[in-house]
C-alpha positions in Angstrom: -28.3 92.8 110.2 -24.8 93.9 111.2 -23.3 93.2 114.8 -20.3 95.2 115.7 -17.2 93.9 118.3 -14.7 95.4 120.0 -12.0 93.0 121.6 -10.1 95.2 124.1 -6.9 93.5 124.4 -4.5 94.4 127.5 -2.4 96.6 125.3 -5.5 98.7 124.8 -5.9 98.1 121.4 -9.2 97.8 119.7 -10.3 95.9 116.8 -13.3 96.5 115.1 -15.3 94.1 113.0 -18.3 94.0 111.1 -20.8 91.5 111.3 -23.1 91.9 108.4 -25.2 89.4 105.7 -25.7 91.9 103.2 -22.4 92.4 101.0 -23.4 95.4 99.6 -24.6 97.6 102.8 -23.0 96.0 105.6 -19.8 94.8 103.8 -19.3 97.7 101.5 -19.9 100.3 104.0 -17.9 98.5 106.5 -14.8 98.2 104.4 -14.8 102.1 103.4 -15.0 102.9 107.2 -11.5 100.8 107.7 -13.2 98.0 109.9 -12.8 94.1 109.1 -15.2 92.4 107.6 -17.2 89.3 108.5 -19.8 87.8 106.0 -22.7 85.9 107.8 -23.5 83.9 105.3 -26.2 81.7 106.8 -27.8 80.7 103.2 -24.1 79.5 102.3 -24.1 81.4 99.0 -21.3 81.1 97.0 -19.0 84.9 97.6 -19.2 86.7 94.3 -15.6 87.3 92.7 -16.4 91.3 93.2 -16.1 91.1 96.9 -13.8 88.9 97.5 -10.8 91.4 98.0 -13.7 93.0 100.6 -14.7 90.5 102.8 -11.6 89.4 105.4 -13.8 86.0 106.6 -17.2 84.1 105.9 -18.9 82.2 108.3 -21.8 80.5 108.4 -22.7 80.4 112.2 -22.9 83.0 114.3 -20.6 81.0 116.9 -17.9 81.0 114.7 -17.4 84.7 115.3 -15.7 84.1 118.8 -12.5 82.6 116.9 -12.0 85.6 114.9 -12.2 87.6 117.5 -9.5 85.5 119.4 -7.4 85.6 116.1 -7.6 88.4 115.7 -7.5 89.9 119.3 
């Protein structure tokens, strides 16, 4: 699964994020391409040490993706 945003802000800047629940082709892939990185992590797995430096946030609902985007924004 991977789910991508762009918030267009007034100044016309864009910031991409991806949505993914697999760390290793969503998160991975993601990160190497410059984009932020958002872990659905729906089972609530604990985040292995090795990708914490990758991942920017976790959540655990897709509804809590709206907030990043506003934080971010």
């Amino acid at each position: 699964m991977g789910l991508y945003v762009c918030a267009n802000m007034q100044t016309y800047v864009c910031v991409q994020i991806h949505v993914g629940d697999d760390l290793v082709s969503d998160v991975s892939g993601a990160r190497a391409m410059g984009m932020r990185t958002v872990w659905y992590n729906g089972k609530k797995k604990p985040l292995p040490d090795e990708y914490a430096g990758m991942v920017d946030a976790v959540i655990t609902d897709i509804r809590q993706l709206d907030a990043l985007v506003q934080l971010w924004s």
